[in-house]
N, C-alpha and C positions, 0 to 999 in steps of 0.2 A: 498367491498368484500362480496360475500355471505358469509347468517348468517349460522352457524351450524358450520364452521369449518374458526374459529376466529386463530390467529396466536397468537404462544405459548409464555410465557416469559422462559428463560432457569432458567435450575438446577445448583447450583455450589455448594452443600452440598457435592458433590462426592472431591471436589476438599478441600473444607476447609467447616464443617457443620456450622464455625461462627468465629466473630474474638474472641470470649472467649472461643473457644472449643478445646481441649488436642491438636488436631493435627495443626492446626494453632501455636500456640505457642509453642508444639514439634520445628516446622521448622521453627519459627524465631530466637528460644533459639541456633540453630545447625549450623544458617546460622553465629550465632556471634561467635559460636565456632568452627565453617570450618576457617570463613575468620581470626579469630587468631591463628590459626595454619599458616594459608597461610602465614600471615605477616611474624611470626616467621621465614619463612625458607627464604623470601624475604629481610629480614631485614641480613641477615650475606650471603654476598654476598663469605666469605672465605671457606663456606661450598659449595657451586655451585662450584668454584674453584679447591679444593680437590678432588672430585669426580662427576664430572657435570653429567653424566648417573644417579646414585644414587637420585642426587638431584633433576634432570628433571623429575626425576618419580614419587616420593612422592608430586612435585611440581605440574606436571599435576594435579596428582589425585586429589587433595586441589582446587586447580583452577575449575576443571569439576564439582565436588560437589557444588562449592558455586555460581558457574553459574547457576547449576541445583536449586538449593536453591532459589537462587533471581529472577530469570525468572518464577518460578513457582509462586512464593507470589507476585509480581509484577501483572503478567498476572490478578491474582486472583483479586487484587483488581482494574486494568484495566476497567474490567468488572462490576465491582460492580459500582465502578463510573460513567461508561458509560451510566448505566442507572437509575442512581440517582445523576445527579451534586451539588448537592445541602447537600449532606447527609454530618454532620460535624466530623459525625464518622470516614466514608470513607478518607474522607480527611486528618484525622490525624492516620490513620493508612499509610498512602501514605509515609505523611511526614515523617511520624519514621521509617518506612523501608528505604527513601533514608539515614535517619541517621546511619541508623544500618549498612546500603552496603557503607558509605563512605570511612570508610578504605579497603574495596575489590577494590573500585578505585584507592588508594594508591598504594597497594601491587601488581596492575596489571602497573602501572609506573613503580616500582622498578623493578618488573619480567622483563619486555621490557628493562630494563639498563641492566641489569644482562647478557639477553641472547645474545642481542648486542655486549658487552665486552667480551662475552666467544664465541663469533659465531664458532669461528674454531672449539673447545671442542663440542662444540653442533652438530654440524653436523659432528664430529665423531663420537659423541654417536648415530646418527641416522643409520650411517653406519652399528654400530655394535649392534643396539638394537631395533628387530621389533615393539615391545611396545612402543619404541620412535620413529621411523623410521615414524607408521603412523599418527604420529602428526607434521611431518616433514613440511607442508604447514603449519601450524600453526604457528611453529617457525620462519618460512622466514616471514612471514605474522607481528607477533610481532617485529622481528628486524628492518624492513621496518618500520612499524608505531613508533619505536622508536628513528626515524629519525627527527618525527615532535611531541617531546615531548618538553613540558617545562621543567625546573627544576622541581624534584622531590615538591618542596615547593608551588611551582608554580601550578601545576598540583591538589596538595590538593587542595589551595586554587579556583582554580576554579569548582573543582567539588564542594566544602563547598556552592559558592556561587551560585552554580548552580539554587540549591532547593528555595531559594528564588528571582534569577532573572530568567532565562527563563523557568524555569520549572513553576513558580507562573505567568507570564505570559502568557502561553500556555495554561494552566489553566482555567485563563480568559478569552481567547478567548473561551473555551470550553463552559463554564458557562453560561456566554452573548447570546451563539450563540441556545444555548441547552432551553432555557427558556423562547426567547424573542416572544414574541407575539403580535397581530398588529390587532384591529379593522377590522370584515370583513363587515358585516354588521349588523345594530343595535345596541344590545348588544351583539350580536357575534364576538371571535376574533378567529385568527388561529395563530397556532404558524409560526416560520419561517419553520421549519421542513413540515410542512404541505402545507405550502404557495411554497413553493419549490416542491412540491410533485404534486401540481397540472398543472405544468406545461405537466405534461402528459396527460388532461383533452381534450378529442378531441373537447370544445368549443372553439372556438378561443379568443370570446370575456372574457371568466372565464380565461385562461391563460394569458391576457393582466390584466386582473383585476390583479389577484394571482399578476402578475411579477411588477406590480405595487408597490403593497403592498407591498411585499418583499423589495422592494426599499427602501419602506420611511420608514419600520421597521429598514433596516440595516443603514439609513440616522439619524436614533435617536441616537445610539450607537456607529455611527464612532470615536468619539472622545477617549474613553474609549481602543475600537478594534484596533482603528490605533494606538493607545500608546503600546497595547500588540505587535501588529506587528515588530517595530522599537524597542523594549526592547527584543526582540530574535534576530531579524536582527542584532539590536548592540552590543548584546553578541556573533555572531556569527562570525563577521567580525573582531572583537577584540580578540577572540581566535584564531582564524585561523590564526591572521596575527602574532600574538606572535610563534604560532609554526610552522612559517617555510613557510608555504604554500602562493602561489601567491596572489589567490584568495580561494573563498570559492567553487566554481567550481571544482578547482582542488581536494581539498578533499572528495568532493563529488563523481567524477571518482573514487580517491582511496578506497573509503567503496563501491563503487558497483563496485568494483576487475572487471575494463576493464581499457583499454589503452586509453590514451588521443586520438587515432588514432579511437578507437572504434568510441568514444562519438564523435570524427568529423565526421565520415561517414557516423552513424546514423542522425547527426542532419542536415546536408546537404543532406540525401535523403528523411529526414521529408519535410523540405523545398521546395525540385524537387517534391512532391507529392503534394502539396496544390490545385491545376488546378483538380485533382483528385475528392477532396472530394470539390469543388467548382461546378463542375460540377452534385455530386449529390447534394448538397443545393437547386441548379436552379433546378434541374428537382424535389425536394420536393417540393417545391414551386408554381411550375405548377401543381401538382395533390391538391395540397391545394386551389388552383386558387386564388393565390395571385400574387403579380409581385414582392415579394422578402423577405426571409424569415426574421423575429425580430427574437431577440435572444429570446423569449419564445416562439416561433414555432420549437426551435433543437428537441424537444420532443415532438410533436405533433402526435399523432398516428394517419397513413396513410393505408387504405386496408382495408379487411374485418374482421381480427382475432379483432376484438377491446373486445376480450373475458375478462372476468375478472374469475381469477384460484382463486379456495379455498386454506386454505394452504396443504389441504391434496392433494388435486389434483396435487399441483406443488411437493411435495414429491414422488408423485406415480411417475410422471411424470423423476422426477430425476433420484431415484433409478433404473426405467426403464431402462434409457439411457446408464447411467452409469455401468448396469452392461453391459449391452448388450459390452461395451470396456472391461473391465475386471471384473473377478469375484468378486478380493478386493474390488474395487471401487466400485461395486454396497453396498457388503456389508459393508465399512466404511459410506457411507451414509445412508443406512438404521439405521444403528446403532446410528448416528449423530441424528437421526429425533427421533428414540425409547426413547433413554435415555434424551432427552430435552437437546440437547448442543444448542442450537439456539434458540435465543429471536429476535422473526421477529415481535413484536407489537408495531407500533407508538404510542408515548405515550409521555405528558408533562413530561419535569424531563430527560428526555432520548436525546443521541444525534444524530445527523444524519447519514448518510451515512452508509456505512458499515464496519465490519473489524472481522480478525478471530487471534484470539487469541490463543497461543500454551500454555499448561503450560506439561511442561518438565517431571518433576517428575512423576504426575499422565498418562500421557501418553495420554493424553486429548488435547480437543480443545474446545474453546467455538467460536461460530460464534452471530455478532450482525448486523441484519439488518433490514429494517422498511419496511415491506412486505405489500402493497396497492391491491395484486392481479393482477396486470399488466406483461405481459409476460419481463417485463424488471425488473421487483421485481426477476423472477422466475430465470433468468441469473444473477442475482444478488445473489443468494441461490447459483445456479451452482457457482459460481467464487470463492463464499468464501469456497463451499465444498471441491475447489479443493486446496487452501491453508491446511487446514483440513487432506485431504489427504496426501501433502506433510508431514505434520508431521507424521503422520501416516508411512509413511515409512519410515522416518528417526529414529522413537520410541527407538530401539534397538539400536544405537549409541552412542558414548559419547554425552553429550549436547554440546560440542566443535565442534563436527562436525554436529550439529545442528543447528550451525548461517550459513544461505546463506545470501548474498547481497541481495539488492531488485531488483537490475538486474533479479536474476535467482529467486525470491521470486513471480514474476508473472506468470511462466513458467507454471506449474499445475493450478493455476486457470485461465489462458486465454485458456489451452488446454481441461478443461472443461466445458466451455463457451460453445468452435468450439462443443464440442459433443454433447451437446442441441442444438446448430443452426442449424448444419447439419443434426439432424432428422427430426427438424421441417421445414427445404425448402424444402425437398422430401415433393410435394403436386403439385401437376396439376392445380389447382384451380388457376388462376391467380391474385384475389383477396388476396389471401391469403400469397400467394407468394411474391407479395409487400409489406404487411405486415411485414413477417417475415424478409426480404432482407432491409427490411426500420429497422429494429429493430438492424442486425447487423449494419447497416451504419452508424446508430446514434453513435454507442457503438462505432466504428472504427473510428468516428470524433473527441469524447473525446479525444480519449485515443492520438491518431495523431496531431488533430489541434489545440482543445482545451490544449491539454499538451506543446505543442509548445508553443501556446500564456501565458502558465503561465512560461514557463520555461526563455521567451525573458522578463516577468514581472518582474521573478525573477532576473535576470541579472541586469535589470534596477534599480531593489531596492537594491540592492546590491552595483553598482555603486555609487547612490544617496546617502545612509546610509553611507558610508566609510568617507562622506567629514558631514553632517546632516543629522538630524530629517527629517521624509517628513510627509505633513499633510495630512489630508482625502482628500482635494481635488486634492494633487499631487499623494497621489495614485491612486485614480480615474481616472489621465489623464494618467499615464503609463498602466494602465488594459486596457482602451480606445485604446490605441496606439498599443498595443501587440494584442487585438481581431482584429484592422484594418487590421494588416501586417499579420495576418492569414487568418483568418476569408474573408478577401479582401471584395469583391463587392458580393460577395455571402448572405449579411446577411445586412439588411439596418442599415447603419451606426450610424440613430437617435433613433436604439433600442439597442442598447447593452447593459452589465450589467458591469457598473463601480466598484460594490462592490466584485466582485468576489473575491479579497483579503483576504472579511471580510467573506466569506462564507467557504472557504476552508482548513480546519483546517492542511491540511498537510504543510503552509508556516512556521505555528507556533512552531518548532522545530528548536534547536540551531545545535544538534548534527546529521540532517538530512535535510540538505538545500537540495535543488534541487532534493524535493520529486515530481518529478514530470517525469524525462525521463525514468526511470525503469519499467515505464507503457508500453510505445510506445516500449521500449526493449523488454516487456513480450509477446504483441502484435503480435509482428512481426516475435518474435523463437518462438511462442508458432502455427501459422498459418504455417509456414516451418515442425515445428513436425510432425503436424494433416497430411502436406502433407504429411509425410514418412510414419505415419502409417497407409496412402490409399495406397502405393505403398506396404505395407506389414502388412499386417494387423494380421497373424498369429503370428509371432515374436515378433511386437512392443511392446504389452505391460510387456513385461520381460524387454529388453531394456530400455523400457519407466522408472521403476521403477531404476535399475541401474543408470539410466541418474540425475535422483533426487536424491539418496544417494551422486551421487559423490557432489551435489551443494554447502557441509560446507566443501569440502577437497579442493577446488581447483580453478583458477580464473574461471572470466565468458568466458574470451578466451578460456580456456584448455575447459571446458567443454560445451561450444558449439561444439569445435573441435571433440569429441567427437561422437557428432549427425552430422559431416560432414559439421559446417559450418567454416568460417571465416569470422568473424564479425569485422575484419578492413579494410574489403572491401564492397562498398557499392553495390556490387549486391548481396549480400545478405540482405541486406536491402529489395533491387529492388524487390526482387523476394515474399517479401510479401505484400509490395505495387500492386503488379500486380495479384496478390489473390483480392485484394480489389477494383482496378483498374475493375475485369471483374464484380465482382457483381456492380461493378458503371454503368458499360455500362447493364449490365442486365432488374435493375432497372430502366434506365433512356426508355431502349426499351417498358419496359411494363408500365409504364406511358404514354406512346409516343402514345401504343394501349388502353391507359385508356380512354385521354383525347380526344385524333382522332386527335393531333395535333402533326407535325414531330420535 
């Protein structure tokens, strides 16, 4: 990255100026005296009974507080972590807060009994009470999930045990992954963080190097990493199957509030689509002038933009865009970049990838990501701003209707992706055009092929786990197996990356298995949106904003339905597949006049 405008670490003194300082401990002291109120009223189920309205309201309000409460100190130290793994401080502030929120997990089982058993009373009270009425999706949402509860006793104990089995695993994956570094040359090493980074390197021979490395760094560690893997798998397959549910699949449909009909459609037009982004593989491959892409060519930069942006450049560049769609939006991101919410600097100690963090209370967001300068760092900004955003509009709400699923949790930042992409292919220059059209393609491959082949991985381990343990080298031949059956003949089969496993930190969550298709969901409503607000562009973003408030009230069905889709039919699917579909043929045309070969 050019020198002079180096990428920022973030501020979060706005949020808490330290874990000894009056406001920190104000709202842990409040969060123990919210959640023992909330017991109290959770614990005499004769007073719900007497008068359920009465109760349901006091009971919200206890519940929305201590939500707001722990999601804010949570997030808070989220972040801290994120970029100090290692800090023993951080960590045992982690731990005493899950200590502190264990009985809000209790008292939120008992609430789900309660409202369960009084369902009729409840949904009279809705009838006759707007203040309860609008929390009315809430209630059917908790009676539902109080279908696949354990035993009250049950239920403690597994959240008690949580904190030291999958959460102390997931951990480790983070730890391990966040710190490990690998001989580059001489007495030079790079982290994995880095060694991953260069696969963007438009050398061919430094990205076989990098993917090399990467390899035999993640080949040190497998023993440690595959242990954390199977100690979340096998906590996750062991709750699920205690409460109720099939498989670990099925619960994963019900937390991203779609229909099993949904999740068939999409994943059966993921599948019909593969020919798609195979088609652009091959013709990346011809401008590369290779005869078939390794898996450390997915990110190869193709065309003339091989520009490297300052971090101010890519802000300027943002805030540009984004207002240019709406006025908020320009100014929530100006403001994001002003007051330091984003730590975009790679750095030892810190972990990969990206993510934007909400904290409730303060009305904030932090974003963290590991900004290289690369026009795909810079959509990397754009995605998380648009998370950011979403909070941002939802600010004024209870924190209750501030949980969206991750279905509808991609919907803003894949729709601020499209508005940096689509500025930047308005250009003639044909060069450049490739570029930028190579840059979404990459991003439409993740998110479609690549999500596919982890989501068929995840299946596979899931299968495997229910009956044993599986070792590093059985996970390696399922990742194998899952990039074949996607990836196909598009990607030479003697390069693939077996650890992918070990690399991606979203497998490592008990209570968020099949972190993985809410992406390709986000993808594909979020490219149908962009369509409607070309078809109306004066309207849309009023709309647009409505369309995200509604996302903590109501399923991902209703509110697609909403924006005009139905999303348990797979031509809506089709129809952003076919968005992607023509910039394949685009691209594969201006390659075709690159190389002079048809």
């Amino acid at each position: 990255m050019p020198s002079g405008s180096s990428a920022p670490r973030w501020d979060l003194s706005s949020i808490y100026p330290g874990y000894d300082s009056d406001e920190y401990k104000a709202d842990r002291a409040e969060l123990v005296k919210v959640i023992g109120e909330l017991k109290r009223k959770v614990d005499d189920p004769s007073t719900a009974k007497k008068d359920t309205s009465k109760w349901l309201k006091a009971t919200i309000k206890r519940l929305d507080a201590a939500y707001g409460l722990y999601e804010n100190l949570s997030a808070y130290l989220e972040c801290a972590y994120a970029v100090s793994t290692t800090d023993s401080r951080t960590l045992n502030e982690i731990n005493s807060l899950e200590e502190d929120a264990l009985p809000l997990k209790d008292a939120i089982v008992r609430f789900r009994i309660i409202v369960r058993r009084l369902r009729k009373a409840v949904r009279k009270a809705c009838a006759k009470s707007k203040s309860i009425e609008r929390f009315s999706f809430f209630l059917d949402e908790q009676i539902e999930l109080a279908d696949h509860q354990m035993s009250v006793e049950a239920e403690s104990l597994a959240a008690d045990l949580e904190r030291s089995g999958s959460d102390a695993w997931s951990r480790l994956q983070e730890t391990v992954s966040s710190t490990l570094s690998w001989p580059w040359s001489g007495s030079e090493s790079r982290t994995v963080v880095q060694l991953r980074s260069m696969a963007m390197d438009p050398d061919r021979e430094t990205r076989r190097k990098a993917f090399r490395k990467e390899i035999d760094a993640l080949r040190s560690v497998e023993i440690p990493v595959a242990a954390a893997l199977n100690g979340v798998k096998g906590f996750a397959v062991s709750l699920d199957r205690r409460r109720g549910y099939s498989n670990s699949l099925e619960r994963a449909a019900e937390q991203s509030r779609i229909s099993p009909r949904t999740l068939e459609s999409q994943i059966a037009s993921m599948e019909a689509s593969l020919p798609v982004f195979r088609r652009y593989l091959k013709a990346k491959a011809k401008l590369l002038g290779i005869k078939t892409c390794a898996f450390y060519d997915l990110f190869a930069p193709v065309g003339s933009s091989n520009r490297t942006w300052t971090f101010d450049e890519a802000r300027d560049f943002i805030v540009e865009r984004f207002s240019a769609f709406a006025w908020d939006l320009g100014d929530f991101a100006e403001n994001a970049f002003k007051e330091r919410w984003i730590d975009g600097e790679p750095r030892e100690g810190k972990v990969g990838g990206a993510f934007c963090a909400g904290m409730p209370l303060a009305g904030q967001s932090r974003i963290l990501a590991n900004f290289d300068g690369s026009f795909d760092a810079l959509f990397t900004l754009a995605h998380e701003l648009g998370h950011g955003y979403h909070g941002y509009v939802l600010r004024d709400l209870p924190v209750i209707h501030q949980d969206y699923p991750m279905t509808l949790a991609e919907t803003a930042s894949i729709f601020c992706e499209t508005i940096v992409f689509n500025h930047a292919i308005q250009t003639d220059d044909a060069q450049e055009r490739i570029a930028v059209l190579e840059l979404f393609l990459q991003s439409a491959t993740q998110v479609v092929v690549d999500i596919l082949s982890r989501y068929k991985f995840e299946q596979a381990v899931f299968d495997r786990r229910a009956k044993a343990e599986l070792s590093p080298s059985e996970l390696c031949d399922l990742m194998i197996d899952a990039q074949k059956a996607t990836y196909g003949n598009a990607l030479d089969p003697k390069n693939l990356h077996p650890y992918m496993w070990a690399v991606k930190s979203h497998y490592y969550s008990a209570n968020r298995s099949f972190y993985n298709f809410p992406y390709a969901f986000g993808l594909l409503f979020g490219l149908g949106l962009y369509a409607g607000y070309e078809r109306d562009a004066h309207d849309f973003p009023a709309r647009y904003r409505d369309l995200l408030r509604m996302t903590g009230q109501a399923s991902a069905n209703d509110v697609t339905r909403v924006a005009g889709f139905d999303i348990e039919r797979e031509e809506f699917w089709q129809g952003g597949i076919g968005i992607i579909s023509d910039r394949v043929d685009e691209f594969a045309k201006l390659v075709d006049a690159e190389t002079g070969t048809p």
